[in-house]
LOVODO-394224 format. One record per residue (C-alpha): residue number from 1; residue in one letter; chain; x, y, z. Coordinates in pm, 1 decimal, always signed. Layout:
N
ATOM  num  residu  chaine         u         v         w
ATOM  NUM       a       A         X         Y         Z
...
END
This chain:
52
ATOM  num  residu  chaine         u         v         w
ATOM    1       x       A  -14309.3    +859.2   -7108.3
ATOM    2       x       A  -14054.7    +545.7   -7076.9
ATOM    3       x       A  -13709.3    +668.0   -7019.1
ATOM    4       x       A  -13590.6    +442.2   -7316.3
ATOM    5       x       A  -13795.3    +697.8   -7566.1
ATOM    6       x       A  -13577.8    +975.6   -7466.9
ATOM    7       x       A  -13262.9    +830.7   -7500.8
ATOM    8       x       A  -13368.0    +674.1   -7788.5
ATOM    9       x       A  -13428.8   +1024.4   -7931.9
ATOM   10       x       A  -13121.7   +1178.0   -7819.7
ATOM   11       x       A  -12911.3    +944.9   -8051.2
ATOM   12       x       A  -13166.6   +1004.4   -8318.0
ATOM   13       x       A  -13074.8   +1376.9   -8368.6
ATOM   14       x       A  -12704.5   +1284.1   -8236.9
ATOM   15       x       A  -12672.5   +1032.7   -8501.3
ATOM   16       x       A  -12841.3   +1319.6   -8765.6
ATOM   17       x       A  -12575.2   +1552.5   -8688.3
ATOM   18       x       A  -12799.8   +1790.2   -8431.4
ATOM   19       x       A  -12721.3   +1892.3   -8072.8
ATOM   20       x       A  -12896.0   +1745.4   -7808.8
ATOM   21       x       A  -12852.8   +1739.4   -7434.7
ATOM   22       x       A  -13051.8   +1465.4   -7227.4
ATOM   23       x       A  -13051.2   +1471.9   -6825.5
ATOM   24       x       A  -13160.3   +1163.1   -6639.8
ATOM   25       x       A  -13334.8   +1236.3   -6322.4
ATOM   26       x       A  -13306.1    +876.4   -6113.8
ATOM   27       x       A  -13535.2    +766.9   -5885.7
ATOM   28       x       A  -13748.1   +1055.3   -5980.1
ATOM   29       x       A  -14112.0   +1072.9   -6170.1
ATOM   30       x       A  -14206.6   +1313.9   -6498.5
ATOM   31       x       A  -14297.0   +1634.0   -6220.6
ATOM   32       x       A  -13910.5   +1574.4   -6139.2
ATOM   33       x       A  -13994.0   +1658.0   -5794.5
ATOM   34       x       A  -13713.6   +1590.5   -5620.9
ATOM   35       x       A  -13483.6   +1760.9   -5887.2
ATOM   36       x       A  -13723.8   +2061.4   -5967.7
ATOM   37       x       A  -13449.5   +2318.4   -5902.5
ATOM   38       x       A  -13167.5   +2190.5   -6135.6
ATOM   39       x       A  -13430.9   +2122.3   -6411.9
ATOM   40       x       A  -13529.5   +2473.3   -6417.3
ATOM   41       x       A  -13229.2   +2629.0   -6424.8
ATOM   42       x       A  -13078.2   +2432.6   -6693.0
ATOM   43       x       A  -13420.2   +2518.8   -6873.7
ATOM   44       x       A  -13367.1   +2898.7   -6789.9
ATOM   45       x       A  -12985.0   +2855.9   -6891.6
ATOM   46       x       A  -13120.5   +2653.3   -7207.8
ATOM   47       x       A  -13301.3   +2956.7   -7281.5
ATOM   48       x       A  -13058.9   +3202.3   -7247.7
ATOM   49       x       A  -12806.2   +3032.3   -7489.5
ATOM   50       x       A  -13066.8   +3014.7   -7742.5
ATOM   51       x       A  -13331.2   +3171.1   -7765.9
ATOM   52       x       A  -13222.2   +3603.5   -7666.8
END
């Protein structure tokens, strides 16, 4: 998925008045290999603040 699809949504539900956080992985592909670590634990923290 192009990069500029994500963003594109982000100020889509900013501009609606929802939250939204995006995080850019540079240089890296969609496995986000290189950043696997910090995606899953902002996944596991995303979970925590919403969803127990």
């Amino acid at each position: 998925m192009p990069v500029s699809f994500s963003v594109g949504l982000d100020e889509q539900i900013r501009a609606a008045g929802g939250q939204s956080e995006l995080y850019l992985y540079e240089k890296d592909n969609h496995n986000i290999s290189h950043y696997f670590s910090l995606a899953m634990q902002r996944t596991i923290d995303f979970f925590d603040e919403h969803l127990k």
